[in-house]
N, C-alpha and C positions, 0 to 999 in steps of 0.2 A: 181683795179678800175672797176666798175660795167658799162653795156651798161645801156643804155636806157630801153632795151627791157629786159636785167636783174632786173632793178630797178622795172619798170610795174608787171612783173612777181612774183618779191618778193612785191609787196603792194596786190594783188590778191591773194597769197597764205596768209597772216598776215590776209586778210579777212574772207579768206576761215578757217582757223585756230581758230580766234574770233567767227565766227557762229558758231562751230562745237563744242566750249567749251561750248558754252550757248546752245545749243540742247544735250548735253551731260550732263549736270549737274547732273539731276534729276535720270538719267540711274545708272550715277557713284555712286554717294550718297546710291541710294538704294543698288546695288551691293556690295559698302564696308561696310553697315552696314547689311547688310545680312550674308556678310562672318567675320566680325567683333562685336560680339554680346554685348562684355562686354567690360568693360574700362583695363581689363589686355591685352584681345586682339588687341585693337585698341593701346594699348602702343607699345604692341610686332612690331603689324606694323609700325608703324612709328619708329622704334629704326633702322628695316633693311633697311639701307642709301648706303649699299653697303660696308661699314668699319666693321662693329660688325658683331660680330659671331653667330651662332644659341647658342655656350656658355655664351657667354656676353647677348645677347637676354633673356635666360632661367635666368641667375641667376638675371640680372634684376627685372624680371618680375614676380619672384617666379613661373615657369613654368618649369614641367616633360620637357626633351628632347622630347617625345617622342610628346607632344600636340605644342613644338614649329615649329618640322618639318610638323606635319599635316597642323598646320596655314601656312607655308611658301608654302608647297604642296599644300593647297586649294587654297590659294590667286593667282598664280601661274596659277593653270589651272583656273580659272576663268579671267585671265588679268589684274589682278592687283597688280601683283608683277615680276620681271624678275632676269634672273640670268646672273649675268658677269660672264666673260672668265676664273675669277679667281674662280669658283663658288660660289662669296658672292650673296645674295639675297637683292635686289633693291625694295625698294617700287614705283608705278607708280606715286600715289597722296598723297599729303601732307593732312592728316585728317584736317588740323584746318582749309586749304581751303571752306571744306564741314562742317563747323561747329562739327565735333566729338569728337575732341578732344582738353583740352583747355593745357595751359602751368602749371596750378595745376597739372594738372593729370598728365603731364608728372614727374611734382617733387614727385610723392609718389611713383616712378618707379626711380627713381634719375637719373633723364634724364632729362635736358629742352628741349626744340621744338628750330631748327636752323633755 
């Protein structure tokens, strides 16, 4: 059960959190479609959910190994992607968020969007 002063604390931070998505949008947007140029690579990202492999990723996506790691490596050092303990790679944002990517595009990759 939550104090008072935990309940205040957490409506202030849900505030702080909501400003911070809406002054973020425009940042994030440009950043993933800077590092996401084409509709193979905006697939590729959105497939790593943290379950698929950079192999399931590649054969997906008809992608060399070698251009999936650089995508998972650029997104990466740029903050928009992260790696679990297990070393699968986590995407940050969901593209269709930021309009990039629709659930067609996901089916010509034979993926839907979750």
């Amino acid at each position: 059960m939550q104090t008072k002063n935990e309940e205040m604390l957490l409506e202030v931070l849900v505030e702080i959190r909501n400003w911070l998505r809406v002054a973020a949008r425009g940042p994030v947007k440009a950043a993933l479609e800077a590092a996401l140029p084409d509709i193979k690579a905006r697939a590729a990202y959105q497939m790593f959910d943290g379950c698929a492999s950079v192999e399931q990723v590649r054969i997906a996506c008809k992608m060399s190994p070698n251009a999936v790691i650089a995508l998972a490596n650029r997104c990466t050092s740029m903050g928009l992607m992260t790696c679990s303990p297990e070393k699968k790679r986590i995407k940050l944002f969901d593209l269709a968020d930021f309009d990039l990517i629709t659930d067609d595009d996901l089916l010509k990759f034979g993926r839907k969007n979750d």
